[in-house]
C-alpha positions as CSV (number, residue, x, y, z in Angstrom):
1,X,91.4,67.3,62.2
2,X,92.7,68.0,59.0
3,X,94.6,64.8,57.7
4,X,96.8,67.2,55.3
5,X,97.9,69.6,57.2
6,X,101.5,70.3,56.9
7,X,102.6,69.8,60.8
8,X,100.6,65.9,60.5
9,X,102.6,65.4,57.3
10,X,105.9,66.5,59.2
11,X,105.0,64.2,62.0
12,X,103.9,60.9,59.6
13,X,106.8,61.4,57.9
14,X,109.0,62.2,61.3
15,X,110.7,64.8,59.6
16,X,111.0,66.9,63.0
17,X,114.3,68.8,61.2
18,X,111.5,70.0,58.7
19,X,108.4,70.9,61.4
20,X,111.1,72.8,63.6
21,X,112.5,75.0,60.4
22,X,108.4,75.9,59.1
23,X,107.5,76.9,62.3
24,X,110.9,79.5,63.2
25,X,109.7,81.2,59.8
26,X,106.6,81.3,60.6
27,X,107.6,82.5,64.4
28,X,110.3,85.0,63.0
29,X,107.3,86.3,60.3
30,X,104.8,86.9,62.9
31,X,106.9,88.1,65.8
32,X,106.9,85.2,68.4
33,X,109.8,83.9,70.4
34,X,112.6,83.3,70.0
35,X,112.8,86.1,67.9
36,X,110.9,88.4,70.6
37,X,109.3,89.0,73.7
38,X,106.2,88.7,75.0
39,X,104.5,90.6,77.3
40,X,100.7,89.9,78.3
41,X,98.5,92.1,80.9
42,X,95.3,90.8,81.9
43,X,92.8,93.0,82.7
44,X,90.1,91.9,85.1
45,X,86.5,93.1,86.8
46,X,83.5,92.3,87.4
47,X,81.4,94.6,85.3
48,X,82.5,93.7,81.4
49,X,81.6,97.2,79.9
50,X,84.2,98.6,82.7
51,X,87.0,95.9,81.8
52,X,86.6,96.5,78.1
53,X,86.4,100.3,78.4
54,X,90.1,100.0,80.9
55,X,91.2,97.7,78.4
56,X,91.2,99.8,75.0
57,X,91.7,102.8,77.0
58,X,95.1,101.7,78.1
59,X,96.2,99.9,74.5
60,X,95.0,103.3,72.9
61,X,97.4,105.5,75.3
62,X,100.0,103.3,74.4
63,X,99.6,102.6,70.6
64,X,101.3,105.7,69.1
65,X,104.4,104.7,71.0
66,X,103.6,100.9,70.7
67,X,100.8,100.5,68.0
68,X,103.0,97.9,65.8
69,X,103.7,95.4,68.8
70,X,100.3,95.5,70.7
71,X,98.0,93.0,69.7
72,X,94.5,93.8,71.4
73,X,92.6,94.3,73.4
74,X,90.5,91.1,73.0
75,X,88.6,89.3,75.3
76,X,90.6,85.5,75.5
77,X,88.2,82.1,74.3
78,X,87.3,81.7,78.6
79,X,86.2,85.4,78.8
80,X,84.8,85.3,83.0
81,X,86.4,83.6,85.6
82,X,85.7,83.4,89.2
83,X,83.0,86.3,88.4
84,X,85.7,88.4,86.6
85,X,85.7,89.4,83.1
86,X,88.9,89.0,81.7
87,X,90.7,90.8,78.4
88,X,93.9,91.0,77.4
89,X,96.8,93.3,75.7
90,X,99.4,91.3,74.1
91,X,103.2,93.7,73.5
92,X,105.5,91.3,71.1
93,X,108.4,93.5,71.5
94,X,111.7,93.1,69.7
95,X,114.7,91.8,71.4
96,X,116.6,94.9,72.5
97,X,117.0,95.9,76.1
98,X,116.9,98.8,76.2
99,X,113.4,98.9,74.1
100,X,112.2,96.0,76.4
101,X,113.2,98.0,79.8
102,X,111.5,101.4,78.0
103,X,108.4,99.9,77.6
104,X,107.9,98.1,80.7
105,X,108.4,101.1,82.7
106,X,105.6,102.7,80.1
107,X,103.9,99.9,80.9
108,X,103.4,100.6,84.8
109,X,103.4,104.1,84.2
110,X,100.2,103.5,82.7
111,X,98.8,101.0,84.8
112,X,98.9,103.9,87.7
113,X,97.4,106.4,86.0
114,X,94.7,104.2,84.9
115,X,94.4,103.4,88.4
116,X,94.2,106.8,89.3
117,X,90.7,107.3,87.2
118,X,88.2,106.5,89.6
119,X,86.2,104.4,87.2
120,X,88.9,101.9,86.8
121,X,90.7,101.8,90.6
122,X,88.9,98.7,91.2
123,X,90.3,97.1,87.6
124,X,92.9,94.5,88.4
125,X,96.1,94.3,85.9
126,X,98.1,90.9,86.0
127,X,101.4,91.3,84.0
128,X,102.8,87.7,82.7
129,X,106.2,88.2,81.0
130,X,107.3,85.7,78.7
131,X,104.2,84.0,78.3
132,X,104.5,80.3,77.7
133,X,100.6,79.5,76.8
134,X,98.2,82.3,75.6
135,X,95.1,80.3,75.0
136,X,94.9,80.1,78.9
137,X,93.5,82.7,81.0
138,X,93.1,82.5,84.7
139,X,96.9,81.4,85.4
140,X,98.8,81.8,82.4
141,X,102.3,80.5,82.6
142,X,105.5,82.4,82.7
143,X,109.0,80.3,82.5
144,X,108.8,78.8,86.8
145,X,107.8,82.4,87.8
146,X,104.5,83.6,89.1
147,X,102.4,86.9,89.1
148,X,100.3,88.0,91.6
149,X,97.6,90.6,90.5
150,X,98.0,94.0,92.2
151,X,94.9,95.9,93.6
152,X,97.1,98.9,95.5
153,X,95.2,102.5,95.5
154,X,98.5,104.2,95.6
155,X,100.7,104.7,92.5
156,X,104.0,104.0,95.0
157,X,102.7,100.9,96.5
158,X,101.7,99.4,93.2
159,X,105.1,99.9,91.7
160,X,106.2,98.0,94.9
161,X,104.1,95.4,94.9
162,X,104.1,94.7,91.4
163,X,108.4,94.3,92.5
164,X,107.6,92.0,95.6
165,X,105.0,90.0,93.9
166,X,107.4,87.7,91.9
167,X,108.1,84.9,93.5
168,X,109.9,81.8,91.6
169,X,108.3,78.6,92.6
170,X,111.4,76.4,93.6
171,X,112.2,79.4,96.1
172,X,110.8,82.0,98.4
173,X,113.4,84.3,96.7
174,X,111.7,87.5,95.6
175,X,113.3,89.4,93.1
176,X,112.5,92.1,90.9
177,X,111.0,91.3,87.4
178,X,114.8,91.0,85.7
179,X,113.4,88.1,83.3
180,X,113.7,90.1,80.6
């Protein structure tokens, strides 16, 4: 650890006023929240070449519409688990609705027709809105809400499923994904 870096100076000299006002600049200059949203879809298989080719096939049939808020793909630090190789697509979109509600229906829209190539039906697609951590993979947390991957063959079934499979934790409520 690095005895002079500016946050360790902040905290020595518990000027927390000071560490809160760095980081919103830095937050607001590279597109974090509160000054966005966050939108990360994990993209799992067992076969890595097959994850990695569903991966930048999806971020490249979305980057002409989205190419300045996607960051990835990229495989994450913990790059397999539970025999699955895991990358992900970040979208740091701005903080209009209507843009937000635009791309997530692009969003899905693509996850089914990537489903529909037969090489990449078996690829699952876990969507985390609102992402609290992003250097964990496996379970990444969304503000008390929970994702569950969707595996459906059918285009109709996985826009369903992808609805019923929000569940908030304190309740067996399921509600659409209106987080955002």
């Amino acid at each position: 650890m690095n005895p002079a870096h500016p946050i360790l100076q902040f905290v020595q000299q518990h000027n927390y006023k000071g560490m809160f006002e760095e980081e919103m600049v830095k937050r607001k200059q590279f597109s974090y929240p509160p000054f966005s949203r966050l939108i990360l879809l994990t993209f799992k298989h067992k076969f890595k070449e097959i994850v990695e080719s569903a991966g930048y096939h999806f971020a490249n049939a979305l980057k002409s519409k989205y190419g300045n808020h996607i960051v990835g793909p990229a495989e994450p630090v913990i790059n397999r688990v539970r025999n699955q190789f895991l990358v992900e697509i970040l979208f740091k979109l701005p903080r209009d609705s209507k843009f937000i509600a635009q791309a997530k229906k692009d969003i899905l829209e693509q996850v089914a027709m990537l489903h529909d190539e037969k090489r990449y039906r078996s690829v699952v697609v876990v969507p985390d809105v609102d992402v609290v951590q992003l250097s964990r993979t496996g379970g990444l947390l969304k503000k008390g809400y929970r994702l569950r991957s969707c595996r459906c063959r059918f285009p109709v079934a996985r826009y369903q499923y992808l609805a019923s499979s929000i569940q908030h934790p304190a309740s067996n409520i399921q509600h659409l994904a209106s987080s955002i």
